[in-house]
C-alpha positions as CSV (number, residue, x, y, z in Angstrom):
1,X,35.8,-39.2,84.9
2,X,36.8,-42.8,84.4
3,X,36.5,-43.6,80.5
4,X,35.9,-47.3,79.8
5,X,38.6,-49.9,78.5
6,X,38.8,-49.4,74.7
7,X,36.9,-52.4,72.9
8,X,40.0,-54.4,71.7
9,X,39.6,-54.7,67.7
10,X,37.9,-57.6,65.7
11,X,35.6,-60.1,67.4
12,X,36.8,-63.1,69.2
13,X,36.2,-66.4,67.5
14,X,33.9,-67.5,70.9
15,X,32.1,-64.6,69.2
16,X,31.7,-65.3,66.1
17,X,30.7,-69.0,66.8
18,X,27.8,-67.3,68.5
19,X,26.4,-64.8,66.1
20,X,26.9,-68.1,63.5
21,X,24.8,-70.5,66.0
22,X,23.4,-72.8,63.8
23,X,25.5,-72.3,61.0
24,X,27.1,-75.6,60.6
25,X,30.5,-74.0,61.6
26,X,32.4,-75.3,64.4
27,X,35.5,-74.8,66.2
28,X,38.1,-77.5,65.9
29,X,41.1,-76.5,67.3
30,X,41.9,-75.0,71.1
31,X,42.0,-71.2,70.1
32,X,38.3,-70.1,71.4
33,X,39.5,-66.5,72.7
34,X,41.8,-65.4,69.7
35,X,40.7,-62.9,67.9
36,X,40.0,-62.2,64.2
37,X,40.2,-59.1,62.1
38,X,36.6,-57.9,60.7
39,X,37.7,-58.6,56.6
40,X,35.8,-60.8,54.5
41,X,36.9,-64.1,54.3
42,X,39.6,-65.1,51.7
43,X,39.1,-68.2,48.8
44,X,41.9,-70.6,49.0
45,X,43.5,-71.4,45.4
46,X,46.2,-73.7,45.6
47,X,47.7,-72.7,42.0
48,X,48.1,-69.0,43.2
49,X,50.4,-68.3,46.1
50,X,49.4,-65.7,49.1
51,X,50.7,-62.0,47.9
52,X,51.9,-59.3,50.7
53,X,50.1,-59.6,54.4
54,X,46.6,-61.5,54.6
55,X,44.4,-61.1,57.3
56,X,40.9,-62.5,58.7
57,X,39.2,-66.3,57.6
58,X,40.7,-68.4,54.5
59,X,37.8,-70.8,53.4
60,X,40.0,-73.7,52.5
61,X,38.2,-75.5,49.0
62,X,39.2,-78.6,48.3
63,X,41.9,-78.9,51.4
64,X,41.4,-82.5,52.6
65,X,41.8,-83.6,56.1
66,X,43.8,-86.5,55.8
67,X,46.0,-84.9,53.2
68,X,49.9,-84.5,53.8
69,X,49.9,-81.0,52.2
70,X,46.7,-79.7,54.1
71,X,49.4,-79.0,56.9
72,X,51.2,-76.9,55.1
73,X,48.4,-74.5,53.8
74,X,47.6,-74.0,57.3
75,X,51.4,-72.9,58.2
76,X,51.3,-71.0,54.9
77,X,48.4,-69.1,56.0
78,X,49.3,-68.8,59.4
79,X,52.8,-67.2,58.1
80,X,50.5,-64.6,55.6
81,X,48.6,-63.6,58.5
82,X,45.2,-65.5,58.3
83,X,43.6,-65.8,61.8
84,X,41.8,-69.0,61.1
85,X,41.2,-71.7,58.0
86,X,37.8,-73.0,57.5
87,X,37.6,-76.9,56.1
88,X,35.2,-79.9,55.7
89,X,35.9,-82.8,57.3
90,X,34.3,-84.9,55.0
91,X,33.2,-87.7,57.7
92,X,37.3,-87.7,58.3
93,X,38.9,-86.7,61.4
94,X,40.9,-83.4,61.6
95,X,42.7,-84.2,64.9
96,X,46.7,-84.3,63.0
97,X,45.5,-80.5,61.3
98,X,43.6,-79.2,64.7
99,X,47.1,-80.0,66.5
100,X,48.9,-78.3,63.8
101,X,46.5,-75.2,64.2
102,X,47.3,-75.4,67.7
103,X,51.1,-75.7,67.6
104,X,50.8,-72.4,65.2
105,X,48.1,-70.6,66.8
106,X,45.5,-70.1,64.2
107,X,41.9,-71.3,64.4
108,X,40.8,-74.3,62.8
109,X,37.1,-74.1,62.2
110,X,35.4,-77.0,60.8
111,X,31.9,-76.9,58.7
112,X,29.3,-79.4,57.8
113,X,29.7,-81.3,54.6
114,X,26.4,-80.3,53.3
115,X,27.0,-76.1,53.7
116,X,28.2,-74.4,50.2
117,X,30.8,-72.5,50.4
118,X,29.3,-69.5,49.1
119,X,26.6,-69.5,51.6
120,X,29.4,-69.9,54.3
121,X,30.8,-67.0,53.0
122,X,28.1,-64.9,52.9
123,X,27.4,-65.9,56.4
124,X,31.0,-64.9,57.9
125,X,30.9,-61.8,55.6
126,X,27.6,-60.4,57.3
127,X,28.7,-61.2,60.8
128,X,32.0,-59.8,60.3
129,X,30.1,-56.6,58.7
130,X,27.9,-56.9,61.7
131,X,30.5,-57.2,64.6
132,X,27.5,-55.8,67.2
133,X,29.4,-53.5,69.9
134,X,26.8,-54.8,72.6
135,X,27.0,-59.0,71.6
136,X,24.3,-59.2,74.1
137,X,21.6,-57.8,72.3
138,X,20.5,-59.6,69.1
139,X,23.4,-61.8,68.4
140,X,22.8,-63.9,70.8
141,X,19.9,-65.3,69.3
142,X,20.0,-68.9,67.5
143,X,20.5,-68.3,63.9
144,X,17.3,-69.1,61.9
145,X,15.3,-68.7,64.6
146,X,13.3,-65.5,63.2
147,X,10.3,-65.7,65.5
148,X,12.7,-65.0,68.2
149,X,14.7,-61.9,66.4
150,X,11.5,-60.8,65.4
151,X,10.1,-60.3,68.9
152,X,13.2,-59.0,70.5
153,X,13.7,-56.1,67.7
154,X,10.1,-55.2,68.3
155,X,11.3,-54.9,71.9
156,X,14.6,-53.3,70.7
157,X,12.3,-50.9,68.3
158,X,9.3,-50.4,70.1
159,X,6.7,-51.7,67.3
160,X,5.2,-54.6,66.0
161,X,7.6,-56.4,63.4
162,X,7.2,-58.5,60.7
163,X,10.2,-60.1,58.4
164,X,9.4,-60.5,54.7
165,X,11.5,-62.7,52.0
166,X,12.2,-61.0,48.3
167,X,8.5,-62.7,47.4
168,X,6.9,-60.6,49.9
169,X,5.9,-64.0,51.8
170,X,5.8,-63.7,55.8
171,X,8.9,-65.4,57.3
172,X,8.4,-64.2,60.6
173,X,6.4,-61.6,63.0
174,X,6.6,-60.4,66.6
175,X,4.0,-61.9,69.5
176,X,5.0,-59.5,71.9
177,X,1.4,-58.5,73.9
178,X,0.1,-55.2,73.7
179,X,1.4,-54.3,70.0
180,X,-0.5,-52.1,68.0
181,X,-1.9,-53.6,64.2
182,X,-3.8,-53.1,61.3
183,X,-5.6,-54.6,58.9
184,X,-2.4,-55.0,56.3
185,X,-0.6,-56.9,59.5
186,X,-3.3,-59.0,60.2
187,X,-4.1,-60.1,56.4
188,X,-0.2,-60.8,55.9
189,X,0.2,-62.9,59.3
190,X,-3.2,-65.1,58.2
191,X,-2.2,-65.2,54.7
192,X,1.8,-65.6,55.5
193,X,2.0,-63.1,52.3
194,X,2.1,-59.4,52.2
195,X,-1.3,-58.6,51.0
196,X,-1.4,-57.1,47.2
197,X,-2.1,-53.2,47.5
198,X,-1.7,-50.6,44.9
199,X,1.0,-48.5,46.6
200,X,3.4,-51.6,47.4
201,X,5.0,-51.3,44.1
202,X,6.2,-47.7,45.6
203,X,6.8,-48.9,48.9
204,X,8.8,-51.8,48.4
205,X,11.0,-49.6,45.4
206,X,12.2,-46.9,48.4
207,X,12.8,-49.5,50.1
208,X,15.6,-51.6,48.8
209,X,16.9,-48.1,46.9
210,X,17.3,-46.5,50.1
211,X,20.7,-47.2,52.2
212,X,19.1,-47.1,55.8
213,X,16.1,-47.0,57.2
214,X,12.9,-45.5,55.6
215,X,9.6,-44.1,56.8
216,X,6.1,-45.1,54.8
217,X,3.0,-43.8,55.5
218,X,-0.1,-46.5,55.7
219,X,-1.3,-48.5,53.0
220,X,-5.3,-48.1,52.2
221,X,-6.7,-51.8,51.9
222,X,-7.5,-52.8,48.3
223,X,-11.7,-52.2,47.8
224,X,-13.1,-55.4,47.8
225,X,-16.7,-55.9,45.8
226,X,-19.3,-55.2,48.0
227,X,-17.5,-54.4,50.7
228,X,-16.4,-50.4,51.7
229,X,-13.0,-49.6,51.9
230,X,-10.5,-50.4,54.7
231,X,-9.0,-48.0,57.1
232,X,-5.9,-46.6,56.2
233,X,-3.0,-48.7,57.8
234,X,-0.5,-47.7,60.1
235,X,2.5,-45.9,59.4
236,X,6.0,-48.3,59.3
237,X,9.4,-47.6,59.6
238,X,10.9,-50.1,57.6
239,X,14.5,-50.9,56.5
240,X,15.9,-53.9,53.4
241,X,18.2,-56.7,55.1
242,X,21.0,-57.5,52.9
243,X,24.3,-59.4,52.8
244,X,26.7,-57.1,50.9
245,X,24.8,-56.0,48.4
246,X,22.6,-59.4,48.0
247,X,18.8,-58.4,48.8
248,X,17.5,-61.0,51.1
249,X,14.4,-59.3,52.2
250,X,12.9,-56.7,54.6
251,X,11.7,-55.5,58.1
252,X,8.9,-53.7,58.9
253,X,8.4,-52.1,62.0
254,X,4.8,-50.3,63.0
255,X,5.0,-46.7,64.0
256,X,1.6,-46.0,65.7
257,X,2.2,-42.7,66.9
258,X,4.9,-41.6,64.5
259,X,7.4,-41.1,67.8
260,X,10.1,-44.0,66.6
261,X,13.3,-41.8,66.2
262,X,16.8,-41.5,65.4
263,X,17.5,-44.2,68.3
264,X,14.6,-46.1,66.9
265,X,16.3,-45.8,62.8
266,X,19.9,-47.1,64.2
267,X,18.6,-50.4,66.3
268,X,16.6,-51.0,63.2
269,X,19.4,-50.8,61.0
270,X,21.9,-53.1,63.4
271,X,19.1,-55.3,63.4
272,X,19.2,-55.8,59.4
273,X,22.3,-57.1,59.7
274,X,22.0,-59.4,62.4
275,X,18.8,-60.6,60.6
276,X,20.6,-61.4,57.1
277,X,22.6,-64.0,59.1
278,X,18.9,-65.2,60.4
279,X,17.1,-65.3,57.2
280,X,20.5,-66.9,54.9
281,X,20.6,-69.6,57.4
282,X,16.8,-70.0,57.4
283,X,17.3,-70.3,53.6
284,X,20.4,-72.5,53.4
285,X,18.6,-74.9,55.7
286,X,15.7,-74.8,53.4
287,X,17.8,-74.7,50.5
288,X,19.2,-78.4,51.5
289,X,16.0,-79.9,51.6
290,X,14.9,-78.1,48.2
291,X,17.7,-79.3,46.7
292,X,17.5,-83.5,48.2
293,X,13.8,-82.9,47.0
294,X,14.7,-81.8,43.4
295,X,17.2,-84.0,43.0
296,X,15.1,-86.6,43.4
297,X,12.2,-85.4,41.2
298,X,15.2,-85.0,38.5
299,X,15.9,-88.6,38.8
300,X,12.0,-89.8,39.0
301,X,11.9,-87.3,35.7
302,X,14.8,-89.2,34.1
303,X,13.2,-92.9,34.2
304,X,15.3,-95.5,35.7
305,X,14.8,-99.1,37.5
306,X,14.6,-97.5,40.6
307,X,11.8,-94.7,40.0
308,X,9.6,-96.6,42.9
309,X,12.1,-96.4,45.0
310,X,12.8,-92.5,44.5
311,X,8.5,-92.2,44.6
312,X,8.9,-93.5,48.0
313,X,11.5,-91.4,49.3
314,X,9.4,-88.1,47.6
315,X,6.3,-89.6,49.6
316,X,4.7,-90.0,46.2
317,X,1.4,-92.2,45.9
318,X,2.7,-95.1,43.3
319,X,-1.0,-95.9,42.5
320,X,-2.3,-93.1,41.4
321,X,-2.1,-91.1,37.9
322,X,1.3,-88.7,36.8
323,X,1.2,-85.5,34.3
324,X,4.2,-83.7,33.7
325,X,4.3,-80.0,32.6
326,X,7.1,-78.0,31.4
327,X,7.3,-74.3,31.5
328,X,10.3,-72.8,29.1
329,X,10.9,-68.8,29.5
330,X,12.1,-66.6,26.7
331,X,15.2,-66.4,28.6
332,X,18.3,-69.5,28.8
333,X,20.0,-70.5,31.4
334,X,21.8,-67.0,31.5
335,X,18.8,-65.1,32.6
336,X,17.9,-63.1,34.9
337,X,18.2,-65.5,38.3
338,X,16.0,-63.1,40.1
339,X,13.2,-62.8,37.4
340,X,13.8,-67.2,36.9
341,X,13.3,-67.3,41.1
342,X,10.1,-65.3,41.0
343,X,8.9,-67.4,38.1
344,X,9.5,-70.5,39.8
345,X,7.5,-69.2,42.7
346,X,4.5,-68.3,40.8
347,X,4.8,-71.8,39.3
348,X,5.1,-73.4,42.6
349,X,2.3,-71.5,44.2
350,X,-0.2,-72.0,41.4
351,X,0.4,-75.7,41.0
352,X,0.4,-76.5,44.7
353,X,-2.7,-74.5,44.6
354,X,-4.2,-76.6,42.4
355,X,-3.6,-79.7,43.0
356,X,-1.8,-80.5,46.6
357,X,1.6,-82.9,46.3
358,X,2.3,-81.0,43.1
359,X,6.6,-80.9,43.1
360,X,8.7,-78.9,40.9
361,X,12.3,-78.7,40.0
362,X,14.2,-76.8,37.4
363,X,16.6,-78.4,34.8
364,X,18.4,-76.3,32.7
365,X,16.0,-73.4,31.5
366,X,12.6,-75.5,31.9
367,X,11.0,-75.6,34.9
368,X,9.1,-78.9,35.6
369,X,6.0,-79.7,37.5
370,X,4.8,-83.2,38.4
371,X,1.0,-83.6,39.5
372,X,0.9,-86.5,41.5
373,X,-2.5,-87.4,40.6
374,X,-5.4,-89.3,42.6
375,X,-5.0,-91.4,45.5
376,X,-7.0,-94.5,46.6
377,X,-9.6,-91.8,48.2
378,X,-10.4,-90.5,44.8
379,X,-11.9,-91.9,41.5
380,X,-9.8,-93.2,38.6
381,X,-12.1,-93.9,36.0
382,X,-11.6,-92.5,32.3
383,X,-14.1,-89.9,32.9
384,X,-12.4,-88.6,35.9
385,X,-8.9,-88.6,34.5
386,X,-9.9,-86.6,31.7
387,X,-11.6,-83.9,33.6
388,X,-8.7,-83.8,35.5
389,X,-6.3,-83.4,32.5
390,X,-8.4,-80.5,31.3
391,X,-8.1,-78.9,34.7
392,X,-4.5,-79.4,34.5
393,X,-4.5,-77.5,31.3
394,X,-6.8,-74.9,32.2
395,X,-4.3,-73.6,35.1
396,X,-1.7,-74.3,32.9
397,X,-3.1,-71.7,30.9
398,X,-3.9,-68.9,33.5
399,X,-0.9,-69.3,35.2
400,X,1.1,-68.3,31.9
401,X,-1.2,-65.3,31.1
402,X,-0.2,-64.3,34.9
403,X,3.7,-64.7,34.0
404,X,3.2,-62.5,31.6
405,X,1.2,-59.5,33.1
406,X,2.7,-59.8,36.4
407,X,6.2,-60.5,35.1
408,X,6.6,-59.4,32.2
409,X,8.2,-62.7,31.1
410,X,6.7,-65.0,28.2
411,X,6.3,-68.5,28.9
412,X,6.1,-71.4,26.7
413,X,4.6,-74.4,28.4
414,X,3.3,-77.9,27.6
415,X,2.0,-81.1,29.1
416,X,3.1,-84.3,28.7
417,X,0.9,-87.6,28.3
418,X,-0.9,-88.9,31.4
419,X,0.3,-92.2,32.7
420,X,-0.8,-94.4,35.5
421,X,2.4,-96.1,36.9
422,X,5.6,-94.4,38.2
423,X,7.9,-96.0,35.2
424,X,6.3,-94.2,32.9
425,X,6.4,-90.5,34.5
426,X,9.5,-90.2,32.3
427,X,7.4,-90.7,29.2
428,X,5.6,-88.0,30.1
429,X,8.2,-85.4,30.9
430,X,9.7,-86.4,27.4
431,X,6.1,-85.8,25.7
432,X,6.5,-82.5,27.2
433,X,9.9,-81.7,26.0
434,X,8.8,-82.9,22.4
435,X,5.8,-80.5,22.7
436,X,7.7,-77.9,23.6
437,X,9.6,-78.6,20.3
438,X,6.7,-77.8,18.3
439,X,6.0,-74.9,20.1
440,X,9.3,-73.1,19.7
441,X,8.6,-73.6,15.9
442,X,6.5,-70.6,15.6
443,X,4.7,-67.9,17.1
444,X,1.6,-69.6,15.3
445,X,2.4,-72.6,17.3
446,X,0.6,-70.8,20.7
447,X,1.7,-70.4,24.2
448,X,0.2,-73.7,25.5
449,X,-0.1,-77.3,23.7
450,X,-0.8,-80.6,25.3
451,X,0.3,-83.7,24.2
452,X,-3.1,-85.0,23.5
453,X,-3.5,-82.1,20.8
454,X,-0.2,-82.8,19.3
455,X,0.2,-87.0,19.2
456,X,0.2,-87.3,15.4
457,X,2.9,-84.4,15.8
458,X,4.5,-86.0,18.6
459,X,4.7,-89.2,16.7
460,X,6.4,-87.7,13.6
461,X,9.1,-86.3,16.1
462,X,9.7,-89.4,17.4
463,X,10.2,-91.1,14.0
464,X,12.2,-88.4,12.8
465,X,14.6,-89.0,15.8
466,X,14.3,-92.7,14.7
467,X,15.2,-92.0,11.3
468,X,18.4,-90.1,12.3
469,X,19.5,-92.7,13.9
470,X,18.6,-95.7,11.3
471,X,19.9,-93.9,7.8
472,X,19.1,-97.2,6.4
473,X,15.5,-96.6,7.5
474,X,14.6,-93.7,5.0
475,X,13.3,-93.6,1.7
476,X,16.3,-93.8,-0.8
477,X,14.1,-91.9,-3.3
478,X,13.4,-89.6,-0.6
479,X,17.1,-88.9,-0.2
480,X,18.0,-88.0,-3.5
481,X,15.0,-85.7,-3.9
482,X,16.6,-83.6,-0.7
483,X,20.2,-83.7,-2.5
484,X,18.7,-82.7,-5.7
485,X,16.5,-79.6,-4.3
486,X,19.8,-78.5,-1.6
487,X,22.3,-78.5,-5.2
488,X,19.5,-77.1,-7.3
489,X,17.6,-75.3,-5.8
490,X,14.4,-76.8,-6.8
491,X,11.0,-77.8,-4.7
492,X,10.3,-81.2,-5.2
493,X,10.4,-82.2,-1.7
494,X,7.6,-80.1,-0.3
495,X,5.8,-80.5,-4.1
496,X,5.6,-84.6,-3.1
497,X,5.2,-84.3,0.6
498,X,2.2,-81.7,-0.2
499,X,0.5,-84.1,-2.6
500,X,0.4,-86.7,-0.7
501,X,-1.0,-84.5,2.6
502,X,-3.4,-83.9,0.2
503,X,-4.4,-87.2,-0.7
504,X,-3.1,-86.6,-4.1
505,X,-6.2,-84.7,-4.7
506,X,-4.4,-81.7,-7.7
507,X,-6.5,-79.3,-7.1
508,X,-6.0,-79.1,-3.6
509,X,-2.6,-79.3,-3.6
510,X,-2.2,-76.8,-6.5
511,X,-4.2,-74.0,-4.1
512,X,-1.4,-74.7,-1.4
513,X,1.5,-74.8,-3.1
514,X,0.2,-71.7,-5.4
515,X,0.7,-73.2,-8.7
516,X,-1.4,-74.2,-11.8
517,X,-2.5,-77.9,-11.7
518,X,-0.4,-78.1,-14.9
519,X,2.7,-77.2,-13.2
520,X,2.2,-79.3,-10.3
521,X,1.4,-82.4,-13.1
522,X,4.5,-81.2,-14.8
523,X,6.4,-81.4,-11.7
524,X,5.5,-84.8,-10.5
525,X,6.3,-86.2,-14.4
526,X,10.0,-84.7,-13.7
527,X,9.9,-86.4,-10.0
528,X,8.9,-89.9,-12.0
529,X,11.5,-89.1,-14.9
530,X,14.4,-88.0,-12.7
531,X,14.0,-90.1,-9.2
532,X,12.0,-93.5,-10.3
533,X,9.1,-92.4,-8.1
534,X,6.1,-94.6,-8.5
535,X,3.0,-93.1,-6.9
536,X,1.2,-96.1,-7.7
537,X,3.1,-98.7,-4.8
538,X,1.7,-98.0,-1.7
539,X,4.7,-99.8,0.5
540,X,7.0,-97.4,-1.3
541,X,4.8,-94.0,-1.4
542,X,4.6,-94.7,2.3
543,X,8.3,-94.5,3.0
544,X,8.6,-91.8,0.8
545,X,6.2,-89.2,2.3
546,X,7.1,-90.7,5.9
547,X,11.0,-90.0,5.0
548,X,10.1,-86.8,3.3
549,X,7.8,-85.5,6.5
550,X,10.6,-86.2,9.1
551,X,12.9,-84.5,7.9
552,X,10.7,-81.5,8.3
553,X,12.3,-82.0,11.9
554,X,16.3,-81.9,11.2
């Protein structure tokens, strides 16, 4: 019996460009049929020489093309061992450093500008991983093109398939003719979302705790009012697609007849990693466009001269009428990215629903929302605007209740001032931010606040930040009551700032402050005796309770 030649070990870099079609990575140099070993690529940090043999990819950060030392780092790699050394051209050429590669046969691969460098390496790590001992089965297959890889491991499988994203949203399905479905297939195709059942929780926790493939018996359809209750679904073999150990979503294969085996359990699982390059590239490409699109919002949130210009390039309508609404989570910056991603979904799925042309970007720990408004098709009178506004707030409200059953994450949110011109959009992102002040004052504060409820709040915040910056604005008087109370621990401050909230009506402010109205007169004689304080000169009372009321906000 004749055995076949022995596979010769790693994959060629003809290979490799091929699983990573798509990818933004290209081959520079002349080294097409040199092979690689299967290790993870290696980070280049040019304060930390190469230690004992190296092997595989060296993603070269920060090595410029044009560089005189960039030769070097590719001889020193090429002396450690590396089989090839990714860099960005940067518009440059890389003609002197692909003659180099070539005069010390390694592989100069070259990547577009625009790919991160952590995507690229999550890319190179799952097709090294992946390494397909038949590279004419799924590899072959345009990177991002998930339509395609659906359909061919349906073929592979033998089932219909559908690919799901961590948000259980339909990336892709199979079209093949002849496939068996159900009523949970069809609802997620039409829907382009996984329809919400009560045993998915279950499911979908098997799922991504299991290491290979896993068998699930049929959903029942949710009973719908009115209506009797769906058949029972089809039974799926189903499997998570990772990169390392980075969930990036699932397959789901139908198993009509229950007869998918073994076979059927191992294509599946060499499928998941073939489709982990398919669904990061799908997302890297929609990544970029996210991130042009954010960016931009970020700058139209910001203010600036050229905020028309940026409303043009976002395809935003300068004539109509701008709200913008902040969302703040109980968690900073630091949180949890995957519970911050699935807020930002439900965010960006309600407020699209609402209103179409909504955008959203996150800055820092806020999430922002900007509703575009009306458009020359709609009306624009006070009337309308207003009913709009409350509309505005109204969702605002359900969708934070929702974050917080559905999520288990409490959300603060507020919305800013409604303008009418494109200048002013940043007047009403910074409304927002100052209601969201207030809000993070105090549980009593509530959830939800919009600007119009808070102005006279929103007014004293901006004075306060006035005064901060003008010392020679405050009260004098008002000073040295504040030194006084800090070094003596007295209460005059809030004993004048309460009187005059309460119209210097005693008995009133007596029943706030808890005290006898002989006190409280006893109190304001001191204030006269010790500050100069004259109640009776309205310019000066004025500055007094305005100075005394700001600095509520320090």
């Amino acid at each position: 019996m004749t055995s076949l030649p022995a596979r010769p070990a790693g994959i060629a870099v003809s290979e490799l460009l091929t699983v990573l079609d798509g990818s933004g990575l290209r081959l520079a140099s002349g080294q097409a049929q040199l092979r690689l070993s299967l290790t993870s690529p290696t980070l280049f940090d040019p304060l930390v020489p190469f230690a004992g043999r190296r092997s595989g990819i060296l993603l070269a950060i920060g090595v410029h093309p044009l560089a005189v030392e960039s030769a070097e780092v590719l001889r020193s790699a090429a002396r450690s061992g590396f089989g090839a050394v990714v860099i960005k051209a940067l518009g440059l050429s890389v003609e002197t450093l692909a003659a180099v590669a070539d005069a010390i046969d390694i592989a100069l691969f070259v990547v577009d500008d625009e790919v991160e460098w952590r995507q690229l390496d999550s890319l190179i790590t799952s097709a090294l991983t992946t390494a397909p001992e038949d590279p004419g089965s799924l590899s072959g297959l345009a990177v991002g093109d998930l339509f395609a890889l659906a359909n061919a491991i349906a073929a592979m499988v033998g089932g219909a398939t559908a690919i799901e994203d961590l948000q259980d949203r339909v990336l892709a399905y199979s079209t093949l003719p002849g496939q068996p479905t159900d009523e949970t297939r069809r609802d997620g195709i039409l829907g382009r979302q996984v329809p919400d059942l009560p045993d998915n929780a279950e499911a979908y926790a098997s799922l991504f705790q299991a290491t290979g493939a896993v068998r699930l018996p049929g959903a029942v359809p949710e009973r719908r009012p009115g209506l009797p209750t769906g058949e029972k679904g089809l039974p799926r073999l189903a499997i998570a697609v990772r990169a390392g150990t980075q969930p990036l979503g699932s397959i789901w294969v139908i198993d009509e007849a229950g007869t998918l085996d073994s076979d059927a359990e191992g294509a599946l699982e060499r499928a998941a990693d073939i489709a982990a390059l398919h669904i990061l590239r799908a997302r890297s490409a929609a990544d970029v466009a996210r991130q042009q699109r954010a960016e931009l919002l970020r700058r139209l949130l910001e203010g600036g001269e050229d905020s028309r210009l940026v409303a043009g390039q976002l395809g935003i309508d300068t004539a109509g009428s701008f709200v913008a609404v902040a969302f703040q989570p109980d968690f900073g910056p630091a949180g949890d990215e995957l519970r911050l991603n699935r807020l930002v979904d439900l965010i960006v799925m309600h407020c699209e629903t609402h209103e179409q042309g909504t955008e959203c970007v996150v800055i820092g720990n806020i999430v922002y929302a900007l509703f575009t408004g009306v458009t020359g098709s709609q009306p624009s009178g006070a009337q309308f605007l207003a009913a709009r506004l409350a509309g505005v707030e109204a969702m605002v409200g359900r969708l934070v209740a929702r974050a917080a059953t559905a999520l288990r994450i409490v959300v603060r949110a507020s919305i800013g001032s409604q303008v009418t011109s494109v200048g002013r959009i940043s007047r009403s992102r910074r409304d927002a931010d100052l209601v969201l002040l207030l809000l993070a004052s105090g549980p009593a504060a509530g959830a939800v606040a919009s600007a119009g409820d808070v102005r006279s709040h929103l007014t004293l915040l901006e004075l306060a930040g006035i005064f901060r910056d003008n010392p020679g604005l405050r009260s004098q008087q008002a000073v040295a009551v504040l030194e006084f109370d800090e070094r003596s621990g007295t209460d005059y401050a809030r004993t004048l700032r309460t009187y005059l909230d309460c119209a210097r009506d005693s008995a009133s402010t007596a029943l706030r402050l808890d005290v006898h109205q002989n006190t409280l007169r006893y109190r304001l004689r001191r204030a006269h005796e010790l500050f100069a304080i004259d109640l009776a000169d309205a310019e000066d009372t004025l500055t007094l309770w305005l100075s005394l009321r700001v600095a509520e906000f320090d």
